[in-house]
N, C-alpha and C positions, 0 to 999 in steps of 0.2 A: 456528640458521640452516638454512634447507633445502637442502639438494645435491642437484645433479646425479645421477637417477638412471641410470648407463649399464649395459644391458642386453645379457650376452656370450651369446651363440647359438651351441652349436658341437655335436657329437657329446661327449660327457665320454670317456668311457675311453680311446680314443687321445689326447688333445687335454689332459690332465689339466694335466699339469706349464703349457702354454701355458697353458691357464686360469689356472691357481694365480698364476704371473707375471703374467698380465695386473689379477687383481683385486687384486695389491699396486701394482701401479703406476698403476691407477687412484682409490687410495684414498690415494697416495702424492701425486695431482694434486688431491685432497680433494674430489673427488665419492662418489658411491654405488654400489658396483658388486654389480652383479642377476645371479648365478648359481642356476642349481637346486640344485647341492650343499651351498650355504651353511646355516647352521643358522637364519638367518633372514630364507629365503625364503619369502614369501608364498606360504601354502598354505592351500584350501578343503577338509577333510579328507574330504568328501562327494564332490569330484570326483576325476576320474582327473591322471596327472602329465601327460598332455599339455593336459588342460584347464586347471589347474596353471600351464602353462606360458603360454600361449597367452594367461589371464588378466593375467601377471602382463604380458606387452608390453603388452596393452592397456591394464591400469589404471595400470602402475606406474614404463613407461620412458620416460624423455625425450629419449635415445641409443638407437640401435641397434646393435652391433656383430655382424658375421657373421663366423664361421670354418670356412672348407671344407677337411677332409683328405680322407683317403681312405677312411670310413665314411661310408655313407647314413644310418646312425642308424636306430630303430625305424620302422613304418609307421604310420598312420591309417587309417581306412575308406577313406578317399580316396586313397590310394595314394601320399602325400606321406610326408616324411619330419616326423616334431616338429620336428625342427630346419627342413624347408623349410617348412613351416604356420607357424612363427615368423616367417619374413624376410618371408611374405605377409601376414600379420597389421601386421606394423610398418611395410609400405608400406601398405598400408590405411589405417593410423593418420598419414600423412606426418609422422614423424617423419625426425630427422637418422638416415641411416642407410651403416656403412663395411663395406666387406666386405673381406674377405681369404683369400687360398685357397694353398692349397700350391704350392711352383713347382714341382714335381715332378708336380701335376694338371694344373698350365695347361701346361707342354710337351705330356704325354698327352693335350690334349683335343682338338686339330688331328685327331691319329690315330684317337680314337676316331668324331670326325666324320667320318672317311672310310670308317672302319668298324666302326660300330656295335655288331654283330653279332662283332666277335673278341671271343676269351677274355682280359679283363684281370684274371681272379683274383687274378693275383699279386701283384697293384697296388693294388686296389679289393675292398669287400666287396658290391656291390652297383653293377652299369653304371648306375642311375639318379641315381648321384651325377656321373656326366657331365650327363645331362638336366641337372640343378639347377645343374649349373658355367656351363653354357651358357646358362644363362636368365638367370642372376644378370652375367655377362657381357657375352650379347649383347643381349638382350632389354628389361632392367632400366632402361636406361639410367642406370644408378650407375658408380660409376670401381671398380673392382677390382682390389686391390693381393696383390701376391705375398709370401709371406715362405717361409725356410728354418727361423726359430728363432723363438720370442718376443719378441727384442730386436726385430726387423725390426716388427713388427706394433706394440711400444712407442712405439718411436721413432716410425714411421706418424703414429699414434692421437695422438700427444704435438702432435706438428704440425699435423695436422687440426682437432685441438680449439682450437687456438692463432689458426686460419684462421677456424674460427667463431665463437670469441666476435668476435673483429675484424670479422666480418660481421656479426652481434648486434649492436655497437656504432655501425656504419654506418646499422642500420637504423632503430636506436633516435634515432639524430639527425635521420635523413630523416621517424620517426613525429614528433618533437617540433618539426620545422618545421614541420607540418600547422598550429601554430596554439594558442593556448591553451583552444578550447573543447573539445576533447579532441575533434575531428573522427573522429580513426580510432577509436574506441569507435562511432560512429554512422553507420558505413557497411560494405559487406559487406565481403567478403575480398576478391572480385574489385575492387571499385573501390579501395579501401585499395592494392592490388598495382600499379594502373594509376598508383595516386600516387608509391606510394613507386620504381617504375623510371622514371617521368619522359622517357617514349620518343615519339615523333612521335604530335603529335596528343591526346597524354595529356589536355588540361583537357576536348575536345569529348569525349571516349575517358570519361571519368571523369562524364561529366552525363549523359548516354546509361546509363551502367551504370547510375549512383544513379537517376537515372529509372523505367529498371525494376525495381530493389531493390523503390522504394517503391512503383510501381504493385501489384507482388506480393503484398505484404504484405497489398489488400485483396483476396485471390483469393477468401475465404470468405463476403465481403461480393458478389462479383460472382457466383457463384454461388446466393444470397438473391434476388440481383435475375433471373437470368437462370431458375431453378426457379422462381420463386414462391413460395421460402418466406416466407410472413409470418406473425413472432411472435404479431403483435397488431396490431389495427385502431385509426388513428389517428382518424379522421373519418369519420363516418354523413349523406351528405347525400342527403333525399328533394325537398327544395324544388326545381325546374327552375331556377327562376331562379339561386336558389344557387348549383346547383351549376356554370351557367355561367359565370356571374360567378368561381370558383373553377378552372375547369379556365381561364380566361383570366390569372389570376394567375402559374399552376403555369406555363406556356406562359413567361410572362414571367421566370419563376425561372429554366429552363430555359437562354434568351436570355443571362441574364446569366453563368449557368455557363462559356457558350461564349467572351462578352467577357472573362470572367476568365482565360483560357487566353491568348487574345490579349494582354490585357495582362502576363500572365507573359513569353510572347515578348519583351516589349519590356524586363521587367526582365535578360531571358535575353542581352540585345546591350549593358545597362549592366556585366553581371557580366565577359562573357566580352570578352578584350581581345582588338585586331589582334594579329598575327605578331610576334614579338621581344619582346611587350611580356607580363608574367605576368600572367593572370586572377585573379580574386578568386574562389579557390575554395569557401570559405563560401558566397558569394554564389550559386553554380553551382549548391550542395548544397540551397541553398535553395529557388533555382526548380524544381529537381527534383522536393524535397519537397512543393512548396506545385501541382505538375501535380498530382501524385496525389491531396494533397488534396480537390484540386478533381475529379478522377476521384471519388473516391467519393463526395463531394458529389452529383452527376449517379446513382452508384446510389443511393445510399437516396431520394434524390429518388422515381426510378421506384420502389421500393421501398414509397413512401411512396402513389404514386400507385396500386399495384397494392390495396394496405391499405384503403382506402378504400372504404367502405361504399355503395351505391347503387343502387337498383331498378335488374332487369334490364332495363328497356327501355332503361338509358342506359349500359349496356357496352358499346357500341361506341363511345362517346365514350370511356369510362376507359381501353380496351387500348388503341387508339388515342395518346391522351395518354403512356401509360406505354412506347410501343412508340418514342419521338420520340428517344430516345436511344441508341438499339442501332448506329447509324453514329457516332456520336460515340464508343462504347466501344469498338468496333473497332479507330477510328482513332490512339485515344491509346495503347491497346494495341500497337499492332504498331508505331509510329512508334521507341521506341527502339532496338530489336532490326534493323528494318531501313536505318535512319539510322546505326548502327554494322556494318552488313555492306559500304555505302556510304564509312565514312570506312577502314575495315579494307583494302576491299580498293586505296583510293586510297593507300594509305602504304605496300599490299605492290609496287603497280603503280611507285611511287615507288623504292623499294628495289631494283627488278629493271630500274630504268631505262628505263622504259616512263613517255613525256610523255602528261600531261592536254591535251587541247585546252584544256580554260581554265585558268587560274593559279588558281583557287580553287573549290569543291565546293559545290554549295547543298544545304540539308536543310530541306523546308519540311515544318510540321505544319499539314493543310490538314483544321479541324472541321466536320465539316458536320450538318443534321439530315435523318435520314430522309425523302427525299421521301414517298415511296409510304405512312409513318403518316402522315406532316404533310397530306397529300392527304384521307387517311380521316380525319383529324381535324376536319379542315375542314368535310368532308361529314357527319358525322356530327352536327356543331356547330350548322350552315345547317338540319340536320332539326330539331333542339331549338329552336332561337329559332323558329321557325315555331309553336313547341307555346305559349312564352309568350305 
């Protein structure tokens, strides 16, 4: 069975004994406890021991635990200590992370903030483990806990870990309400987070988010249409009449892209329920999914439109045609992003006791096409039928 890997961060030589008690009592709680001294700690024998080190949070901890004495520990290039490149490493990685620092530093660290510049040799082997106390304090926004012995930091650690599995299991019921089709597998972190805190506004908060997940996801396809790349040439038409008759199709494929957006709106007011009553979040996840759908739909359309083969006299009909959507991609675009800046800042305006003039918020998604191609299309269309 796999344990819990928790990974102790501290200076070794002064901290020794603290270390040694801390990795019995965490093996005593039958996790895995990640020291550098241990004989089997992962080690690259090509790299250095901060690299060594610094690998092994990344790859290897699921826990972080920090301990501040009164060693700064070796240097890096970067002027950090291994031991503080470690706790930035492990916030990097947002892993669970507890720190704890000597009570004998955190009384001296008021003083040293007032003055920097005195001599606390006698105390410290290096003033920049004030820096690193005060970051990890004030800065970190983690809780920082004091100890005298290694019992204190046991005891700590015993409790904490106690508070999060309980919050693990909290979360893990809030992910299993989501539903049997295993929803939180198929949505990002941020919408997942918007479900599982369940805070004002969450259902409209959560369809907004997954909207632009999935718009996203086609950015290398929007880019194909917005450069011009095209792989390959779908259609070669020299016939005039053809290819009228053709770009009058494409025009009407177009049209229905747009109905289709509409008609999602309307499935968008069967999913999402009035106030008090819970929405059907599937349902939400779906019209989300099935916008973007229909967003990329509309690029490879143009896409398809640009691909297409046709004597130069009649490119101005083609870019024309292909140019009919670039107000539509805008609009679908920007629509989640700003419709969530909209419901965000009415629920902070709400929080801060600040009244809406109305008792509810509209968010319309208004598609339109291009006039100004739609114009040249027009005209460039009126010059071709003249030709037939």
């Amino acid at each position: 069975m796999a344990r819990v890997n928790i990974f102790v961060s501290s200076t070794c030589y002064d901290l020794s004994q603290v270390r040694e008690d801390l990795k019995q009592c965490i093996s005593d709680l039958g996790h895995n406890p990640i020291l550098s001294e241990q004989r089997d700690f992962p080690i690259n024998p090509y790299l250095s021991n901060a690299e060594n080190c610094i690998n092994a949070v990344k790859n290897e901890a699921d826990i972080f635990v920090l301990i501040i004495g009164n060693r700064y520990g070796a240097t890096l290039g970067s002027g950090k200590s291994i031991t503080n490149t470690e706790f930035l490493t492990a916030v990097d990685k947002g892993i669970p992370i507890y720190t704890f620092a000597l009570k004998e530093m955190v009384t001296l660290l008021p003083v040293w903030e007032k003055n920097p510049d005195a001599d606390f040799s006698n105390t410290v082997s290096d003033n920049r483990i004030f820096e690193f106390l005060a970051n990890v304090r004030n800065e970190s926004g983690l809780w920082n806990f004091d100890f005298n012995k290694a019992q204190d930091i046991m005891e700590t650690l015993k409790a904490q870990l106690s508070n999060l599995f309980r919050e693990t299991l909290i979360a893990k019921r809030k992910i299993d309400s989501l539903g049997k089709n295993n929803l939180y597998l198929r949505v990002s972190s941020k919408a997942l987070d918007i479900l599982l805190e369940k805070e004002g506004g969450y259902e409209i908060r959560f369809f907004l988010q997954a909207m632009h997940d999935e718009i996203v996801k086609y950015r290398d396809l929007k880019n194909d249409y917005e450069y011009s790349i095209l792989v390959k040439s779908e259609n070669a038409l020299s016939d005039l009449s053809q290819l009228v008759d053709w770009a009058q199709i494409k025009l009407e494929q177009f049209t229905n892209f747009i109905e289709t957006q509409n008609r999602l709106l309307e499935a968008f007011r069967v999913f999402f329920a009035p106030c008090g009553v819970e929405s059907d979040i599937e349902g939400l996840f779906y019209v989300a999914r099935s916008f973007a759908k229909s967003y990329a739909s509309i690029l490879e359309w143009g896409i398809e439109i640009r691909s297409t083969i046709v004597p130069k006299e009649y490119l101005g009909l083609l870019n024309a045609l292909a140019e009919l959507p670039q107000r539509a991609i805008l609009q679908i675009e920007d629509f989640p992003q700003e419709a969530m800046a909209i419901v965000e800042k009415n629920i902070e305006d709400t929080k801060n006791g600040i009244q809406s003039k109305e008792d509810t918020i509209s968010l319309c998604l208004k598609i339109t096409i291009d006039d100004d191609a739609l114009e040249r299309y027009n005209r460039e269309l009126d010059k071709l039928r003249i030709l037939i």
